[in-house]
C-alpha positions in Angstrom: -60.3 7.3 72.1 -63.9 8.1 71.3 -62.7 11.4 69.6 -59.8 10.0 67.7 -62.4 7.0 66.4 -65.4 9.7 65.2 -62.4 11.9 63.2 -60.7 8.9 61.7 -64.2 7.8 60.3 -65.1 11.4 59.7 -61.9 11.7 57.4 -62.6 8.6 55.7 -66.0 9.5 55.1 -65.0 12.9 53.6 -62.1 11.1 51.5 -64.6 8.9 49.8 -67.1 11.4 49.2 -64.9 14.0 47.3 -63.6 11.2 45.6 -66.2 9.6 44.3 -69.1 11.8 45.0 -71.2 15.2 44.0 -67.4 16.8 44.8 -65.5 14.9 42.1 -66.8 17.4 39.5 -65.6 20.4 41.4 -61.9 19.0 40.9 -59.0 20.6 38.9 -58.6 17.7 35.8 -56.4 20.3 34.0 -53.7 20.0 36.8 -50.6 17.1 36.7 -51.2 14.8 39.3 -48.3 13.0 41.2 -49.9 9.7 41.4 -48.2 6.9 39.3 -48.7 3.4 37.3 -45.8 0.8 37.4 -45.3 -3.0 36.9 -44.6 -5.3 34.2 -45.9 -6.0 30.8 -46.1 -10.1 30.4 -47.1 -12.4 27.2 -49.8 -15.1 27.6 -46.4 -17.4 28.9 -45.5 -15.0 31.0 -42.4 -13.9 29.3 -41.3 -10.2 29.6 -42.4 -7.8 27.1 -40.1 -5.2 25.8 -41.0 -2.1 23.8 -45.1 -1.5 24.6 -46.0 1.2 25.8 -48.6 1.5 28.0 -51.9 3.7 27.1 -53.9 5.3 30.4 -56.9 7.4 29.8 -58.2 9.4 32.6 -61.8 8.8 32.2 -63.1 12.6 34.1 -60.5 14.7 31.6 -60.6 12.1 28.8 -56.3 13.1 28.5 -54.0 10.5 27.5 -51.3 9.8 29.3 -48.6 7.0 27.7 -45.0 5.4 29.4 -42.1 5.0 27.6 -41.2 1.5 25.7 -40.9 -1.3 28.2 -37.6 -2.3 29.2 -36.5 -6.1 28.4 -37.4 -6.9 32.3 -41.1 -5.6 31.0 -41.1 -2.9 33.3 -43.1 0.4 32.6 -43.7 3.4 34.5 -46.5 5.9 33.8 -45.8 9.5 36.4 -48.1 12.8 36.7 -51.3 10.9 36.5 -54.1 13.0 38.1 -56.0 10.4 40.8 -59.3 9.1 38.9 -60.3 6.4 37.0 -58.1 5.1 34.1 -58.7 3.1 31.1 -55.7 1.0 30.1 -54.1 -0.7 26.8 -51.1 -2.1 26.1 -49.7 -1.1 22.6 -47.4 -4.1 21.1 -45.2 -4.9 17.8 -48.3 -7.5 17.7 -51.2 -4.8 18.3 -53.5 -3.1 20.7 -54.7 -4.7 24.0 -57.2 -3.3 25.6 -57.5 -3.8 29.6 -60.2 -5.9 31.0 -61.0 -3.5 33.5 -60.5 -0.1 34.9 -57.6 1.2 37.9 -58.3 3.9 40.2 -55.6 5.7 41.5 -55.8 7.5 44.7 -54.0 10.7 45.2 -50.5 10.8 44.9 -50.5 6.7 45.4 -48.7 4.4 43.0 -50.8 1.4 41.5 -48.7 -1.5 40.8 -50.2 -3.9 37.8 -49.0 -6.7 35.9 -50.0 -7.0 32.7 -50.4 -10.3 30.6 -51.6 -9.7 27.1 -53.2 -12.2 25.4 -54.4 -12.2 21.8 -57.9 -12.6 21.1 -59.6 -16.0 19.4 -60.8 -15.1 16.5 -64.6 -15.8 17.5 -64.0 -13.3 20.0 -62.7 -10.6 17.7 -65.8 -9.3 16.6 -67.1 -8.5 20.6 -63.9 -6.5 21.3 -64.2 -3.1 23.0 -61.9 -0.3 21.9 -59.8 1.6 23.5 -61.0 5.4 24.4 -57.6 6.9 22.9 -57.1 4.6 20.0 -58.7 4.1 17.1 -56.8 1.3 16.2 -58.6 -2.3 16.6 -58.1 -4.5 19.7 -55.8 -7.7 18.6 -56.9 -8.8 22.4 -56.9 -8.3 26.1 -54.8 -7.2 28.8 -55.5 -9.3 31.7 -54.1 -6.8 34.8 -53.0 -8.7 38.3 -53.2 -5.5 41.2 -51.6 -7.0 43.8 -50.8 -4.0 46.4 -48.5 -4.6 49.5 -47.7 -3.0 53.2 -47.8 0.5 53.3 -49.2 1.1 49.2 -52.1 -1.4 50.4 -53.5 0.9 53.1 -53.7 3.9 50.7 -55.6 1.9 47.9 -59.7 2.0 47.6 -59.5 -1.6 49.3 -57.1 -0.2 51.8 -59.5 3.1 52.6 -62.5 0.7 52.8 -61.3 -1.4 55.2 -60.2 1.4 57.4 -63.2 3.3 57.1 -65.3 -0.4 58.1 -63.6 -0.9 60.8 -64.2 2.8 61.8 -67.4 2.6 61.1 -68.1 -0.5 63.2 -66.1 0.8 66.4 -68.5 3.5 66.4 -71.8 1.5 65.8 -70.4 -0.7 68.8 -69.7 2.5 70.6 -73.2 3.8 70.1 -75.1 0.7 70.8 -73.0 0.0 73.5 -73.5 3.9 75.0 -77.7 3.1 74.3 -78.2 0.2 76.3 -80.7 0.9 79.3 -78.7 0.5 82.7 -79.5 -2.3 85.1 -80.8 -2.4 88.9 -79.1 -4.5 91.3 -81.3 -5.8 94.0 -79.8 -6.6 96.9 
């Protein structure tokens, strides 16, 4: 149990540093990935949008990848991504929303996100960020809900963090535990 405890947290350990760390650079960007973006593009009433098209820019390659028009259940799907870090938009019959923050996909996973685009007040107008890939100005923001379940959960950064916690404390417990001076009994 000791040995399968040190690899799991070893693995996780590795996972997160080529990820994320010095490694990252050393990574093909020029490659298609097989992770994926899916879910549903919603207006500020959360009715379905149909026909935007979602915008992802993989921030290490700074390539554009786009989905096709959303259905009329909202649904988009966005395949080949390479794993990374992605900024979104939404691109509607009403304009370009930019996301209010960024998705990392993990490799060969599938994030889910829900979009709801909301149009901007027009005090706020003048503080919006643009979009990476667009030159077009932001007519407001693209509030995205990740919510993922079983199995796609485990495989997400939250998922891999957990794991790699829990890891991490079983084998803090295991070496304090294996530390502790061992006591006489007097009889």
């Amino acid at each position: 149990m000791k040995n399968f405890l040190r690899l799991a947290f070893a693995w996780a350990v590795l996972l997160s540093f080529v990820q994320q760390g010095p490694l990252a650079q050393y990574t093909p960007t020029g490659v298609e990935g097989t992770a994926k973006i899916k879910g549903k593009v919603l207006d500020a009433q959360g009715k379905q949008v149909a026909g935007a098209r979602v915008l992802a820019y993989h921030l290490s390659s700074e390539r554009l990848f786009t989905s096709e028009p959303t259905n009329k259940s909202g649904e988009y799907l966005v395949e080949g991504l390479p794993y990374g870090y992605f900024d979104l938009a939404i691109e509607t019959s009403e304009g370009l929303f930019v996301a209010n923050r960024v998705v990392n996909l993990p490799p060969a996973g599938t994030a889910a996100v829900v979009f709801t685009v909301v149009p901007y007040e027009p005090t706020t107008a003048s503080r919006a960020r643009k979009h990476p890939a667009s030159e077009q100005e932001p007519s407001g923001l693209a509030e995205l809900r990740r919510k993922p379940k079983g199995r796609e959960f485990w495989r997400s950064p939250k998922g891999v963090a957990i794991i790699a916690g829990i890891g991490g404390a079983a084998l803090l417990g295991i070496a304090v535990g294996s530390e502790s001076e061992p006591t006489a009994t007097i009889y």
